[in-house]
Structure formats: structure tokens, C-alpha cells
Short mmCIF file of the C-alpha atoms (twelve columns), coordinates in Angstrom:
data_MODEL
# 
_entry.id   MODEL 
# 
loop_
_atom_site.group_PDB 
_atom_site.id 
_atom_site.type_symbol 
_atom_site.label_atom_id 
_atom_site.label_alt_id 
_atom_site.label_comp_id 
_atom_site.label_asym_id 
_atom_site.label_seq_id 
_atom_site.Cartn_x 
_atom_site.Cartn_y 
_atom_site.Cartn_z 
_atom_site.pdbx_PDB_model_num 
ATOM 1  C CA . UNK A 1  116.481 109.804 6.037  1 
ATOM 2  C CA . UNK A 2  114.049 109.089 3.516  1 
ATOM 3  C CA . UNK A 3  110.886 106.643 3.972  1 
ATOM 4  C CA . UNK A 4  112.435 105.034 0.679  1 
ATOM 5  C CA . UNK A 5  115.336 104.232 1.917  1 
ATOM 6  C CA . UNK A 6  114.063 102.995 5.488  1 
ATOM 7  C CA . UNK A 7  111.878 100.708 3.504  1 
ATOM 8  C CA . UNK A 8  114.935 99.907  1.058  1 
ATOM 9  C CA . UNK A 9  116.996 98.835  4.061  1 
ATOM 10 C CA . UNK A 10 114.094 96.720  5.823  1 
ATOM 11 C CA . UNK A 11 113.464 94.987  2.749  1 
ATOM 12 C CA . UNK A 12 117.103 93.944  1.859  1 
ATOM 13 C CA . UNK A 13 117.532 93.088  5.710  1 
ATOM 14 C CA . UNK A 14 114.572 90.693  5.443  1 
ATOM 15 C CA . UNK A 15 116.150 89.090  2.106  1 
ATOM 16 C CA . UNK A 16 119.394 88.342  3.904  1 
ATOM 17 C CA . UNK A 17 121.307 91.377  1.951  1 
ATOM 18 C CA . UNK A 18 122.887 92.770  5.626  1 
ATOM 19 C CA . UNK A 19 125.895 94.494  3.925  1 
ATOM 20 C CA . UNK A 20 123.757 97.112  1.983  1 
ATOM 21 C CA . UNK A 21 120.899 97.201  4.732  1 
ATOM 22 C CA . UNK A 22 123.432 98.060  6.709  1 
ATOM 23 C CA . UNK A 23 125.274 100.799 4.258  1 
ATOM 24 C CA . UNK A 24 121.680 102.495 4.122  1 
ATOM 25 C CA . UNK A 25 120.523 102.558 7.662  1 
ATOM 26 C CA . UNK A 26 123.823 103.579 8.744  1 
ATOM 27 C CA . UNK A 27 123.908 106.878 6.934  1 
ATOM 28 C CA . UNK A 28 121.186 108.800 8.923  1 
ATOM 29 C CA . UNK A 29 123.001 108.566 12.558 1 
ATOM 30 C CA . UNK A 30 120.450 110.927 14.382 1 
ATOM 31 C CA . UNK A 31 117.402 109.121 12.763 1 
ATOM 32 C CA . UNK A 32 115.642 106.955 14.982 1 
ATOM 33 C CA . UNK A 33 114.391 104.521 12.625 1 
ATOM 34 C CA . UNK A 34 117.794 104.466 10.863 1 
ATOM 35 C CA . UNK A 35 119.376 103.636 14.367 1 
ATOM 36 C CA . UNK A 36 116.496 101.023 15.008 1 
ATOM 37 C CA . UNK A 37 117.207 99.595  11.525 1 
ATOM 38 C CA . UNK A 38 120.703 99.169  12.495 1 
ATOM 39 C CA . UNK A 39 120.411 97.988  15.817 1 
ATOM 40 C CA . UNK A 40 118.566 94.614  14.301 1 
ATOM 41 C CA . UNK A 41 121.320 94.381  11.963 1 
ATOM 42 C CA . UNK A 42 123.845 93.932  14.643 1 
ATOM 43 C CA . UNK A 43 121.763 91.498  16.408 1 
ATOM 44 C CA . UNK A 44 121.381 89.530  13.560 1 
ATOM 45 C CA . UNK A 45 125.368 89.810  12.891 1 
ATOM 46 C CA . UNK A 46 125.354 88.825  16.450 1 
ATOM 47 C CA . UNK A 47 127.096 91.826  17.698 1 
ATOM 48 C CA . UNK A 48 124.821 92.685  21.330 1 
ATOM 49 C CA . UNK A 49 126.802 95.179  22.550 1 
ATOM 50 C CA . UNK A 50 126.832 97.468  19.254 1 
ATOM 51 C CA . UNK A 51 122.946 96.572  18.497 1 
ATOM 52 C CA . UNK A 52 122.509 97.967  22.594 1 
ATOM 53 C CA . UNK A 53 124.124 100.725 21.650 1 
ATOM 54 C CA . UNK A 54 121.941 101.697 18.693 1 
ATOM 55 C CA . UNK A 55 118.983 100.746 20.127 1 
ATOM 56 C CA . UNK A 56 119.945 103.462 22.426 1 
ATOM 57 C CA . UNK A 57 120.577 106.307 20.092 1 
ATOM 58 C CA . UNK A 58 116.807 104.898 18.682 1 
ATOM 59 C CA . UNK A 59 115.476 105.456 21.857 1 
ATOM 60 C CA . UNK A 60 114.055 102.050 22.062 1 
ATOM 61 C CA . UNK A 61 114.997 99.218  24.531 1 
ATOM 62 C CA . UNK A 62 115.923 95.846  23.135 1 
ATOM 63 C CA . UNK A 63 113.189 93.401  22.528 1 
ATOM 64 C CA . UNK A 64 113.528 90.161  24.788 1 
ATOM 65 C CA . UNK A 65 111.527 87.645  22.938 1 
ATOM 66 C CA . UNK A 66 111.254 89.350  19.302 1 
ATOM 67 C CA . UNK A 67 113.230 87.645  16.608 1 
ATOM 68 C CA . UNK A 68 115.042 89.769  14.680 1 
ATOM 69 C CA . UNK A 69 113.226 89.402  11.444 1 
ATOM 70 C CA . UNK A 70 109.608 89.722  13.544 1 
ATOM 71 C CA . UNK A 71 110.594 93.408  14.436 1 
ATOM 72 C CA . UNK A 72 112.257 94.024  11.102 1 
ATOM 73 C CA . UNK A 73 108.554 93.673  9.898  1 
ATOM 74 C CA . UNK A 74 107.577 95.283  12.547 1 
ATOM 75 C CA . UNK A 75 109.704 98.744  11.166 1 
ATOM 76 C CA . UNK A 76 108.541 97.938  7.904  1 
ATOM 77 C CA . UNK A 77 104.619 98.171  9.455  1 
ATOM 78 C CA . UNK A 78 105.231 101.574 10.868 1 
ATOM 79 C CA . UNK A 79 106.993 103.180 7.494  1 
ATOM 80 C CA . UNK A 80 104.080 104.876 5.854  1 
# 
């Protein structure tokens, strides 16, 4: 996936917009970011056991004290 869309899908996360953050991130399955994108998304649709499992295929274990939005900017720091 794209930087573009990565950003795209940070950015309308942040704004509240989770149904088309979520259409984006989700179409890049094997991308790590994409998967780490979608993993806050289910923790902020409060859906743990589907955000573990993405944070998984991101290769990234679940933050214990970060709010979601915090590492949202914290994806959105790393896109370059």
C-alpha cells in the first residue's frame, strides 16, 4: 500500500471517519502498517480480540497505556 493512502487512513481515523479508515487500511492485508492501521481501528470500535489479531499480522504487540489516537499519530510520525 501506498504512503498516500496510509496517511489517508490515519488522517480520517484521527477525524472520527472509522468506516473509510477502515475501507483503506483494510485493503493491503500483508502490509504491516495497513495491519497496524487497522488494529487501532478495532480498538477504537472496541473490538480487542480482532485489533490482537491485527496487531499480530503487524508484527507489533498491543500498546498497554497508549490511547488509541496517541499511536494513530504515532503511524502518522513514521509515514515519510
Amino acid at each position: 500500500m501506498n504512503v498516500q493512502n496510509l496517511r489517508e487512513a490515519v488522517t480520517l481515523a484521527l477525524a472520527g471517519e472509522w468506516d473509510r479508515a477502515h475501507e483503506i487500511a483494510q485493503q493491503d492485508e500483508d502490509d504491516p502498517t495497513a495491519c497496524w492501521i487497522h488494529a487501532v481501528l478495532h480498538r477504537i470500535e472496541g473490538d480487542l480480540g480482532n485489533a490482537q489479531h491485527w496487531y499480530r499480522r503487524a508484527r507489533r504487540a498491543p500498546p498497554t497505556a497508549l490511547a488509541p489516537d496517541a499511536e494513530l499519530r504515532e503511524i502518522l510520525s513514521g509515514l515519510r
